[in-house]
Each structure stands twice: as C-alpha cells, then as structure tokens.
Phi, psi and omega in degrees: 000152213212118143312163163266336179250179171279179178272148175246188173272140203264338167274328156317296201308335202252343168271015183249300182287334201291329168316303176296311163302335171293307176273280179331285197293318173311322203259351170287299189332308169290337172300278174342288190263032167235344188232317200298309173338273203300319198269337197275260179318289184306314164321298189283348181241064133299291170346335194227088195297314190301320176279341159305304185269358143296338187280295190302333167296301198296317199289321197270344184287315191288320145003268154346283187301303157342305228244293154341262175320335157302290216301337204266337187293286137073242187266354149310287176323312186265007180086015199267336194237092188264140113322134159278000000 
C-alpha cells in the first residue's frame, strides 16, 4: 500500500488538533446540546418521541459530519493534509 498523501510534522498535526478539539468541537457541542436539542428539537417533537429521537440523531450525525469537514479543511489549510 502507497500512501496518497506526504508525510507531516506529527507535532503541528497534534497541536491543530488538540486546538480544534478544545474550541471548534467544544463550541458546537455546547451549541448543539445547550440550545439546539433542548430549545428546538424537544420543543417541535415533544408529541412524538420517535420523530424526536430520529431529529437528535439527524442533528448530532450532521454535527459529526460538519465536524469533519472544519477539521479536514484545516488541516488543508495549514498544510497538515498534502496530495503527493
């Protein structure tokens, strides 16, 4: 097997993330579960538990995916994620 990317410096990649997780991933999370969850989701499904816990599931997967796409973008940005 042949990686597709170059090699990086392994203490940026580990200091970009612990970066990202602290702040990025903190501030959705609190987003998510202090306003969106509770004020939103619980609110338009309260009546319907099953489309409520299909809502908190679409919303923490697109989270996720959201959460993706910052980190890798990024780690694009800063040079962390080469194409050879």
């Amino acid at each position: 097997y042949i990686s597709p990317t170059v090699n990086v410096n392994i203490v940026h990649a580990c200091v970009y993330t612990g970066a990202f997780m602290s702040f990025v991933s903190n501030i959705r999370y609190q987003l998510l579960q202090g306003i969106i969850e509770p004020h939103i989701v619980d609110r338009l499904f309260r009546r319907w538990p099953l489309l409520q816990a299909a809502a908190t599931f679409g919303v923490r997967f697109a989270n996720g995916l959201l959460g993706s796409m910052i980190a890798i973008a990024g780690m694009k940005y800063f040079g962390l994620q080469k194409l050879k």
